[in-house]
PAVO-358546 format. One line per field, with one value per atom (N, C-alpha, C): atom name; y, x, z; residue in three letters. Coordinates in nm, 2 decimals, always signed. Example, Ala and Ser with C-alpha at 12.3 -4.5 7.8 and 13.67 -1.06 7.14 Angstrom:
% PAVO-358546
atom	N  CA  C  N  CA  C;
v	-0.57  -0.45  -0.33  -0.22  -0.11  +0.00;
u	+1.32  +1.23  +1.32  +1.28  +1.37  +1.29;
w	+0.78  +0.78  +0.78  +0.71  +0.71  +0.79;
rest	ALA  ALA  ALA  SER  SER  SER;
***
This chain:
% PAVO-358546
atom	N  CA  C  N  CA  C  N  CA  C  N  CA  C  N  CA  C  N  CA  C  N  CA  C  N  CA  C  N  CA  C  N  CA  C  N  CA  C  N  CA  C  N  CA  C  N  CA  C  N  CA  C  N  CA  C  N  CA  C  N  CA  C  N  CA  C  N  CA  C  N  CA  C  N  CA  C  N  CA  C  N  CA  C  N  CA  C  N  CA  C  N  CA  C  N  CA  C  N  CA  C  N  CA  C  N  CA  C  N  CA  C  N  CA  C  N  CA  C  N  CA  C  N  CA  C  N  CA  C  N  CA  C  N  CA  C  N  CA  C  N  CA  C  N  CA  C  N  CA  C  N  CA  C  N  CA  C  N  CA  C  N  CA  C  N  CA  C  N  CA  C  N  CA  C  N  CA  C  N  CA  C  N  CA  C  N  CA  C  N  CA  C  N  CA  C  N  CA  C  N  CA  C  N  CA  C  N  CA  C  N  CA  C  N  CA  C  N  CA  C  N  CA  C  N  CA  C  N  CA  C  N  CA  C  N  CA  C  N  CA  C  N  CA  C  N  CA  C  N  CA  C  N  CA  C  N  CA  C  N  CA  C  N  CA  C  N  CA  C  N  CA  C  N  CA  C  N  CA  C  N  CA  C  N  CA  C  N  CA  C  N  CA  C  N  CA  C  N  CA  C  N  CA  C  N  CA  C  N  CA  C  N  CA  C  N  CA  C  N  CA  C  N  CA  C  N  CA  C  N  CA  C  N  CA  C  N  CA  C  N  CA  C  N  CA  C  N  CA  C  N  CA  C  N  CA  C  N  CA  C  N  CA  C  N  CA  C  N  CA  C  N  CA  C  N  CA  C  N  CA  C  N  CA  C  N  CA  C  N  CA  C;
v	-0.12  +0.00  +0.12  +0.19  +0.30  +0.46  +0.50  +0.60  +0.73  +0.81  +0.89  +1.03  +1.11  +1.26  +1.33  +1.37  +1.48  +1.43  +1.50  +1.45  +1.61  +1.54  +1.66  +1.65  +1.82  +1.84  +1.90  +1.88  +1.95  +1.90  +1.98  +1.88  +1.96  +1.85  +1.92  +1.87  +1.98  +1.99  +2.01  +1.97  +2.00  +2.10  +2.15  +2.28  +2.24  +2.14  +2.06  +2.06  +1.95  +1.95  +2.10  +2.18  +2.27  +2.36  +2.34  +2.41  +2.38  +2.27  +2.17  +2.19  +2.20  +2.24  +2.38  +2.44  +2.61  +2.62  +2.63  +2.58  +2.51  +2.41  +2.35  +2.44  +2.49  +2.57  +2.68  +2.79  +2.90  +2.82  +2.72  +2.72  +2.66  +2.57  +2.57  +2.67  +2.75  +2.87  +2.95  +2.97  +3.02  +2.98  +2.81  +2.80  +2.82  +2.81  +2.77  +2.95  +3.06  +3.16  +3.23  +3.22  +3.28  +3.22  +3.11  +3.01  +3.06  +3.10  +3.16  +3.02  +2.92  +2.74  +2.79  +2.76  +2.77  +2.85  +2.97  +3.03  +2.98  +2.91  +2.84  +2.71  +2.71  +2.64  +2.70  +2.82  +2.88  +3.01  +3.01  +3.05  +2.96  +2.82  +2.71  +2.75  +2.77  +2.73  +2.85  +2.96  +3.08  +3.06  +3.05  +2.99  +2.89  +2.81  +2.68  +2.77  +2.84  +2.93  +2.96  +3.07  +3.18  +3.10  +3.01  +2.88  +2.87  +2.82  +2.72  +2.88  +2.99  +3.06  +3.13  +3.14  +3.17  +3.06  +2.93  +2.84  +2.70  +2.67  +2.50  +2.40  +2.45  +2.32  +2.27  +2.40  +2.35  +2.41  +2.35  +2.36  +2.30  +2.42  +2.37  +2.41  +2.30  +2.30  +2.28  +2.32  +2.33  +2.17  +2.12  +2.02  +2.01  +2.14  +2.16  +2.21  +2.26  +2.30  +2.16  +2.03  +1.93  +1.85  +1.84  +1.78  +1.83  +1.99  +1.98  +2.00  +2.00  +2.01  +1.83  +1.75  +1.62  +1.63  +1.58  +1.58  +1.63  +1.77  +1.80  +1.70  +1.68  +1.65  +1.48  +1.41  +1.28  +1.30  +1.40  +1.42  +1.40  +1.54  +1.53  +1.41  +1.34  +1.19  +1.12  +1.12  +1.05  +1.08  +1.24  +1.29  +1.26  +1.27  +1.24  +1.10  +1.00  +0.89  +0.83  +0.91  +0.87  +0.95  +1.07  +1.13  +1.07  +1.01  +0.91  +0.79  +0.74  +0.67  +0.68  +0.79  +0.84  +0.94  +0.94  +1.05  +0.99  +1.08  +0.98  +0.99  +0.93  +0.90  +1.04  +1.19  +1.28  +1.36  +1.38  +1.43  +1.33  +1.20  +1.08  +1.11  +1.12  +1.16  +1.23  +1.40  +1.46  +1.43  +1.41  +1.39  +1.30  +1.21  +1.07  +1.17  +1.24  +1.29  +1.38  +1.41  +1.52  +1.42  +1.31  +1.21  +1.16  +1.12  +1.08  +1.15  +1.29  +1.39  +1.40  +1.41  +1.40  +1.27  +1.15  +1.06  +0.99  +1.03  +1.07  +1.15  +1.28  +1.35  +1.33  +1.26  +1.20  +1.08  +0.95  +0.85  +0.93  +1.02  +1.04  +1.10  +1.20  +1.32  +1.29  +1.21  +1.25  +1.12  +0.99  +0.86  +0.88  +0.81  +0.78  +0.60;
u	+0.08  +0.00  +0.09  +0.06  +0.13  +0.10  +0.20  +0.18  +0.15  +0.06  -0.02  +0.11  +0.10  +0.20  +0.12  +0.02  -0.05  -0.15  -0.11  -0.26  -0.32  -0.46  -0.54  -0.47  -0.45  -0.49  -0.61  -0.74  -0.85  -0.90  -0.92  -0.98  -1.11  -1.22  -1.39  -1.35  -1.37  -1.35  -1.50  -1.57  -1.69  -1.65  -1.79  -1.73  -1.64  -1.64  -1.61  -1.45  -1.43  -1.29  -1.17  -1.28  -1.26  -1.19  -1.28  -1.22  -1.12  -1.09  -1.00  -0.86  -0.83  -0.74  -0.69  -0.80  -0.80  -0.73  -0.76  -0.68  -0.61  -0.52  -0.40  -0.31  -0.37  -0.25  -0.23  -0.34  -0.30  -0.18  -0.25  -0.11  +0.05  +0.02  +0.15  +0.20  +0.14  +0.23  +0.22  +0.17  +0.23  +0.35  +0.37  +0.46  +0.58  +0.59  +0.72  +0.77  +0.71  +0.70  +0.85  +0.87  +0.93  +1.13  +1.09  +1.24  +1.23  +1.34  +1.37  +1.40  +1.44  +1.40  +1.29  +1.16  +1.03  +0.95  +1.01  +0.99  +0.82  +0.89  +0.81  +0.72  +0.74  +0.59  +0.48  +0.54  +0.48  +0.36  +0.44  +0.38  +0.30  +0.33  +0.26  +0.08  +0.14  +0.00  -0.06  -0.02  -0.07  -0.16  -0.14  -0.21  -0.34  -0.33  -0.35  -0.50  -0.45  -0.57  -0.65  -0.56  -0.67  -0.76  -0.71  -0.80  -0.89  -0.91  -0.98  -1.13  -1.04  -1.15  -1.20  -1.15  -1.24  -1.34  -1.33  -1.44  -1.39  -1.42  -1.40  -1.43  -1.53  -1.60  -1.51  -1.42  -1.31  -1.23  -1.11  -0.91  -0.90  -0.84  -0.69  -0.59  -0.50  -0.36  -0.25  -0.14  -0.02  +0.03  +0.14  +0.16  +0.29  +0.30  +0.40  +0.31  +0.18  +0.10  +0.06  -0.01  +0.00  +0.06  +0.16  +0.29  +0.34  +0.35  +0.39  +0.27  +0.12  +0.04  +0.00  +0.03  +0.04  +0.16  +0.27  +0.36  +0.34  +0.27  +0.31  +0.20  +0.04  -0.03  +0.03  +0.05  +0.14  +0.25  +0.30  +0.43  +0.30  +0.17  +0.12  +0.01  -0.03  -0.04  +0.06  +0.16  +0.26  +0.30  +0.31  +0.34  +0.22  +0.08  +0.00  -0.05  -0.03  -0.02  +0.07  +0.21  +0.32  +0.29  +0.20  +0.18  +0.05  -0.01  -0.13  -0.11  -0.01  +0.08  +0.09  +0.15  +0.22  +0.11  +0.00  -0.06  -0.17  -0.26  -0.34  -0.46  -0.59  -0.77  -0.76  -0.81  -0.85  -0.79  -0.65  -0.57  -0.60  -0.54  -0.62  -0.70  -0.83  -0.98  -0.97  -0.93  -0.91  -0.82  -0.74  -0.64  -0.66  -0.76  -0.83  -0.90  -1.00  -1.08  -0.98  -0.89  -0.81  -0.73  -0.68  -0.59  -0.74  -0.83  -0.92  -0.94  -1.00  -1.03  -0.85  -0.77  -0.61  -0.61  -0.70  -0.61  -0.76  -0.87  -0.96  -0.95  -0.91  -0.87  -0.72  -0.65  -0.51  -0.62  -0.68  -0.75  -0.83  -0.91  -1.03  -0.98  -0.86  -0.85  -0.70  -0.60  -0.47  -0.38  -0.44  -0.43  -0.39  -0.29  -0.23  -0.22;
w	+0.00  +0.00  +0.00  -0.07  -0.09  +0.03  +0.05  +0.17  +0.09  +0.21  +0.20  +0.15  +0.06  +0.01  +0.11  +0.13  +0.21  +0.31  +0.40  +0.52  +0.53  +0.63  +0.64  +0.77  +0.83  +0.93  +0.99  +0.93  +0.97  +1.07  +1.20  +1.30  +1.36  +1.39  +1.43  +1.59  +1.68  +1.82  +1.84  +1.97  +1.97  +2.09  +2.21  +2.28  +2.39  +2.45  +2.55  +2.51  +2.36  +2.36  +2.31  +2.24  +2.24  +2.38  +2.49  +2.59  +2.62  +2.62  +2.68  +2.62  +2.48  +2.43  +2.45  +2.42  +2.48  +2.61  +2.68  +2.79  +2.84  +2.80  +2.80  +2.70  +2.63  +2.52  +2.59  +2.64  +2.76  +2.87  +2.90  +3.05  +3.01  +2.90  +2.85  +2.76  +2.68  +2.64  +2.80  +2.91  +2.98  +3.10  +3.10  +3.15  +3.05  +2.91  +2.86  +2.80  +2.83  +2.80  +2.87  +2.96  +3.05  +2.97  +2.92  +2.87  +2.70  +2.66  +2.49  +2.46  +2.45  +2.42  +2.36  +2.38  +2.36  +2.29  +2.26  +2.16  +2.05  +1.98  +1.89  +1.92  +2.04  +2.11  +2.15  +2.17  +2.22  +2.14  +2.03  +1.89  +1.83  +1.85  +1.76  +1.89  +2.01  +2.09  +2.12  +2.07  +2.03  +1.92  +1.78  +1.66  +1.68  +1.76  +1.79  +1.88  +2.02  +2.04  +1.94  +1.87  +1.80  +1.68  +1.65  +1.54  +1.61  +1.71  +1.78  +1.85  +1.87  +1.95  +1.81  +1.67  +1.51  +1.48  +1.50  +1.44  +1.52  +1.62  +1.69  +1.62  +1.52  +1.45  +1.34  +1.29  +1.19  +1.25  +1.29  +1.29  +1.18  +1.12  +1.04  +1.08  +1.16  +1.20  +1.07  +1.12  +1.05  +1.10  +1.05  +1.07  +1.22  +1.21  +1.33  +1.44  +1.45  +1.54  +1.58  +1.49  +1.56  +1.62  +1.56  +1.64  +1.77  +1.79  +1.91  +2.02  +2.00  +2.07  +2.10  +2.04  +2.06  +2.13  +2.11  +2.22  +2.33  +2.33  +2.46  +2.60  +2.48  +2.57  +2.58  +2.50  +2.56  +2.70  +2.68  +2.79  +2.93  +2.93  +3.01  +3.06  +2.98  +3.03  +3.06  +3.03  +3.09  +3.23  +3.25  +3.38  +3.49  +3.43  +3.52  +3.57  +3.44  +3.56  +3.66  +3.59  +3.71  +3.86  +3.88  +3.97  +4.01  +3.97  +4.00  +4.07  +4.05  +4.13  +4.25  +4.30  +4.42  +4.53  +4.44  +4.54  +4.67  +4.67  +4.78  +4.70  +4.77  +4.68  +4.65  +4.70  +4.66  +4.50  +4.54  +4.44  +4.31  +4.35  +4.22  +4.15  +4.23  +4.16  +4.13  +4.11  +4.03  +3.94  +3.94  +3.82  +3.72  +3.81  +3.68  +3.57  +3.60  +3.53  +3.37  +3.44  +3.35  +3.22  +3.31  +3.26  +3.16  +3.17  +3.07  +2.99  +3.02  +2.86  +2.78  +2.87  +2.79  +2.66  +2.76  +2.64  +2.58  +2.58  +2.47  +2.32  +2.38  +2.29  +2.20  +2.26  +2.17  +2.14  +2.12  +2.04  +1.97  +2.00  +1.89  +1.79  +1.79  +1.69  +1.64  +1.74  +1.73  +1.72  +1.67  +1.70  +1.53  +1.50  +1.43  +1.38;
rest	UNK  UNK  UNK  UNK  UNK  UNK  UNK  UNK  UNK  UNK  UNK  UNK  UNK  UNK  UNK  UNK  UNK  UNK  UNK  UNK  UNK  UNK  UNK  UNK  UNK  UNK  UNK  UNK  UNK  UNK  UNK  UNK  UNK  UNK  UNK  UNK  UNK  UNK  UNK  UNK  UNK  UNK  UNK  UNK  UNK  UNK  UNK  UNK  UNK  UNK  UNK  UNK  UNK  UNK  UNK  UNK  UNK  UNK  UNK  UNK  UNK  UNK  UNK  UNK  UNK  UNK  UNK  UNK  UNK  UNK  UNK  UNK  UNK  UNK  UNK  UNK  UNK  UNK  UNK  UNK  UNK  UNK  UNK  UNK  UNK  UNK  UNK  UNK  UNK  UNK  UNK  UNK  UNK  UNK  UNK  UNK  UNK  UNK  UNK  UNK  UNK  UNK  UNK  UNK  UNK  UNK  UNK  UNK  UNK  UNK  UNK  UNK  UNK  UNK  UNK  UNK  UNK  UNK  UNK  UNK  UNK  UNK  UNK  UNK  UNK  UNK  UNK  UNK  UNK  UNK  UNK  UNK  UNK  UNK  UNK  UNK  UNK  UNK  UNK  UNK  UNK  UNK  UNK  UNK  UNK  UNK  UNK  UNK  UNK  UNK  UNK  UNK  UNK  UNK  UNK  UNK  UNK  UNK  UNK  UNK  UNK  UNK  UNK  UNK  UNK  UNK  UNK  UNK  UNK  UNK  UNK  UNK  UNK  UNK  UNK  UNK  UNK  UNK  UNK  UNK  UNK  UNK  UNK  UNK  UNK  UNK  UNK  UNK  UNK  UNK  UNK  UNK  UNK  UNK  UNK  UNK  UNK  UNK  UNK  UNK  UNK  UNK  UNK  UNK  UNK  UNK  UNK  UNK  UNK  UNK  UNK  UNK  UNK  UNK  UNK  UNK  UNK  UNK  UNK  UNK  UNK  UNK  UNK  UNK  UNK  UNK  UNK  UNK  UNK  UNK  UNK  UNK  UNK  UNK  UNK  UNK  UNK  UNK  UNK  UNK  UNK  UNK  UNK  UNK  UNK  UNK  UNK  UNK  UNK  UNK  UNK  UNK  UNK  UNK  UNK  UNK  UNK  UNK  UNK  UNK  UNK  UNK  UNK  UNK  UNK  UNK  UNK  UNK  UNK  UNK  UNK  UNK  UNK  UNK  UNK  UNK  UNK  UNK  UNK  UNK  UNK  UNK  UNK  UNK  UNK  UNK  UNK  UNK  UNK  UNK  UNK  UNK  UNK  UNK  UNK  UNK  UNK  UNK  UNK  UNK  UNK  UNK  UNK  UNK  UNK  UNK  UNK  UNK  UNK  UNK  UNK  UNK  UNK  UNK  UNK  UNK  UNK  UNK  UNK  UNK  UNK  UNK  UNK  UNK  UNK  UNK  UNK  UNK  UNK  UNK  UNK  UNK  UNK  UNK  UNK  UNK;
***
């Protein structure tokens, strides 16, 4: 089978995942803001905002806006089950909920 020259990146967010992205891109363009590294993550999650708050129903991402908005939310399932691990019931129960819409949203839209 022959491999794909071009992919879409068009993605339909409904309002929910919409928020959800929206905010993960606010707090990680605001932690990596402060470090000149980051620069350009921080631009990608800038873009990545202002798409998402013009029309949720259609993103079109850049192929580098997906990529590093996938990595980063992988890194943050990663970090959160290892802190799911170690914590106690309360913290857990919150962080389950977070850790689910995280790795919903990498299967439904970002699953490769």
């Amino acid at each position: 089978m022959a491999k794909k020259l071009f992919k879409n990146y068009d993605f339909e967010f409904d309002k929910n995942e919409a928020k959800i992205i929206s905010s993960f891109c606010k707090q990680a363009g605001k932690q990596m803001m402060s470090d000149e590294r980051f620069v350009s993550d921080v631009r990608a999650f800038n873009s990545i905002i202002e798409k998402i708050n013009n029309d949720p129903s259609n993103v079109k991402m850049s192929k580098d806006e997906k990529t590093r908005l996938v990595r980063q939310l992988k890194e943050n399932v990663k970090h959160i089950e290892k802190e799911m691990g170690k914590t106690n019931f309360i913290k857990r129960w919150l962080m389950k909920s977070m850790h689910k819409q995280y790795t919903s949203l990498l299967t439904n839209h970002f699953s490769e």
